[in-house]
C-alpha positions as a printed Julia matrix, in Angstrom:
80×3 Matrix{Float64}:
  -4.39  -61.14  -10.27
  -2.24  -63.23  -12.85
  -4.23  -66.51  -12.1
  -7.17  -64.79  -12.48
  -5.62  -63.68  -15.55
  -4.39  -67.22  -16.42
  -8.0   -68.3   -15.96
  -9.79  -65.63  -18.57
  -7.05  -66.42  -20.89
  -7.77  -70.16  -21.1
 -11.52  -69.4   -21.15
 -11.11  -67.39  -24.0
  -8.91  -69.86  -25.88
 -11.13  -72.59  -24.81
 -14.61  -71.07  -26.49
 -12.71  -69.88  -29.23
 -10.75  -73.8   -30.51
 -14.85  -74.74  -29.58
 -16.08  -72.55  -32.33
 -13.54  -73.23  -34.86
 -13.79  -76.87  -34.41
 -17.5   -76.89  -34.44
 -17.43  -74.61  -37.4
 -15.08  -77.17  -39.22
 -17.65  -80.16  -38.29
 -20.4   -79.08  -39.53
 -18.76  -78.24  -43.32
 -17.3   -81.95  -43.05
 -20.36  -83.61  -41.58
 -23.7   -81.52  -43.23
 -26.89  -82.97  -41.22
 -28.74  -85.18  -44.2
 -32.01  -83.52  -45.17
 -33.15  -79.66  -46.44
 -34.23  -76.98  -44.55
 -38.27  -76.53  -45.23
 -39.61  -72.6   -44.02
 -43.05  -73.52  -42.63
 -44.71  -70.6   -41.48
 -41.94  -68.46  -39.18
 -40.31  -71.77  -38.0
 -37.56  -73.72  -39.87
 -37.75  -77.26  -39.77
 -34.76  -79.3   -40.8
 -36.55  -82.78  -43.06
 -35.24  -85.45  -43.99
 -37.87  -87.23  -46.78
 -37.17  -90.97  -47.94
 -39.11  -92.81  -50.2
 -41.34  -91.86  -53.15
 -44.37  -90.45  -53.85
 -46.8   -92.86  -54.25
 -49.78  -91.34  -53.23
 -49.34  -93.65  -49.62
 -49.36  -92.06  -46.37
 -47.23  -89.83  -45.08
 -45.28  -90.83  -41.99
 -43.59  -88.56  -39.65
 -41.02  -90.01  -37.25
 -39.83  -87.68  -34.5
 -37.18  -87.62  -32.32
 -38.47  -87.24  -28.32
 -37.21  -85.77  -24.98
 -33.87  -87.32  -24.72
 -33.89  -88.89  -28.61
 -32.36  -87.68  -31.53
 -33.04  -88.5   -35.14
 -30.3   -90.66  -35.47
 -32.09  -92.84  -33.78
 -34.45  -93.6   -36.83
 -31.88  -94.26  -38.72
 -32.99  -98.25  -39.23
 -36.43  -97.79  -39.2
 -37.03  -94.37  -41.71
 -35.32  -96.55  -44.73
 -38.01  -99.29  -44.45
 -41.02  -97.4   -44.02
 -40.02  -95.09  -46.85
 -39.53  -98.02  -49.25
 -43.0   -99.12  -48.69
């Protein structure tokens, strides 16, 4: 009964330093970018460049990818 005990308690003390410490990351480390409603879905944009009546060019992150990942690329095609 106590290491089953043992085992709850460190569970439990586990989840909880998870939230605190992911609740601390994310006010020191914001994602770049503005939350846009579109309909009923949120989408999280991050828009480079200017408005010069060009194209618009969406780059999005696949399967396994993250947005990150566009991190070299988004600058240069903005600037165009």
């Amino acid at each position: 009964m106590g290491v089953l005990a043992l085992i709850l308690i460190l569970a439990v003390a586990g989840a909880l330093y998870q939230a605190i410490a992911a609740e601390i990351a994310e006010r020191r480390y914001p994602p770049p970018g503005e939350l846009v409603e579109a309909g009923k879905h949120r989408l999280h944009l991050n828009v480079m460049g200017e408005d010069k009546g060009g194209p618009t060019v969406v780059l999005e992150a696949g399967a396994t990818g993250f947005s990150p990942q566009w991190a070299w690329i988004q600058p240069e095609v903005g600037g165009l």
